[in-house]
N, C-alpha and C positions, 0 to 999 in steps of 0.2 A: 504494500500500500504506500511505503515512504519513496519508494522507486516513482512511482506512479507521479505520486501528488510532485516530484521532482521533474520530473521531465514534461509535467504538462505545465508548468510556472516556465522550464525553458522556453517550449512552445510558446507561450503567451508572451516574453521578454523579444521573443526573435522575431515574432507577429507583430509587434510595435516596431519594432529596430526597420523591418521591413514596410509600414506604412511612413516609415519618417523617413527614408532612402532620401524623396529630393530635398523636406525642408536641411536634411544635414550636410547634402552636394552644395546647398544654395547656402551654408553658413560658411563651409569650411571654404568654398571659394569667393566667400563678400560679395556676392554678387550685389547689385545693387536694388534688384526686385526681392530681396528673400523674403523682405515682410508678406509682398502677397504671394510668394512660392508658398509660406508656411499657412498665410489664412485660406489657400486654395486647398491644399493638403489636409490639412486639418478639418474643415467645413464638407469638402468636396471630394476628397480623397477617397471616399468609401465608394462613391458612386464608380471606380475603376477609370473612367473617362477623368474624372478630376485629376487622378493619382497622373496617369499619362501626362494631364498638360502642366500639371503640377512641376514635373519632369522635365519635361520641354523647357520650363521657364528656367529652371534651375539652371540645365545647363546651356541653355544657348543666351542665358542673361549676362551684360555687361560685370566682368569682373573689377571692382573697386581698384582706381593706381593711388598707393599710397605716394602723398604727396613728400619732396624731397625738403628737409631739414633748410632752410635762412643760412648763408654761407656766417652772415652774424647774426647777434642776437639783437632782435630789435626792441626788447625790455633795457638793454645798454644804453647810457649818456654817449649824449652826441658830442660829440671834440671840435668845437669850432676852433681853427688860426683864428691872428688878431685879425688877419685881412679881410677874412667872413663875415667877422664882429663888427668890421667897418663896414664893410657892404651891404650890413640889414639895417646897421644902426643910420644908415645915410636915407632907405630906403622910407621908412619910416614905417609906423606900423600898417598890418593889411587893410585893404580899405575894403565897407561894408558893402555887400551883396545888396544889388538894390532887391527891396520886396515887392512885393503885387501892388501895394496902396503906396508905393514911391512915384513922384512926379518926375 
């Protein structure tokens, strides 16, 4: 009976593993659809047609580019020369944007 009740909790662990195929294809590759890979999968997946396109989106969806690191950090103080200092301080401060209700 302990055999039994064992291998049919496998069965049901492997039976999940195998309805969540695409939302896990669509996590592990960031695709950028997975929210609706997983709400299709989950909602729609039973119907076999859902599980398919579920699938489809997974993998033929854009994979996420991680964007590449600021050569610096732009939380860092800025290093003006005096000549810079001179150049803003000549310039004078920005001048305002005109608004809608400006003549």
């Amino acid at each position: 009976m302990l055999a039994t009740a064992s291998n049919s909790s496998a069965f049901a662990v492997l039976i999940v593993v195998l309805y969540f195929v695409p939302t896990l294809i669509a996590s592990s590759r960031k695709t950028t659809n997975r929210g609706s890979v997983g709400f299709i999968n989950l909602f729609l997946g039973w119907t076999f047609i859902g599980w398919w396109v579920a699938l489809g989106l997974a993998s033929s969806g854009a994979a996420t580019r991680h964007k590449e690191a600021p050569a610096t950090d732009p939380a860092a103080p800025v290093r003006l020369t005096a000549e810079e200092w001179a150049t803003l301080a000549a310039a004078g401060p920005p001048s305002k944007p005109a608004g809608p209700f400006d003549l």
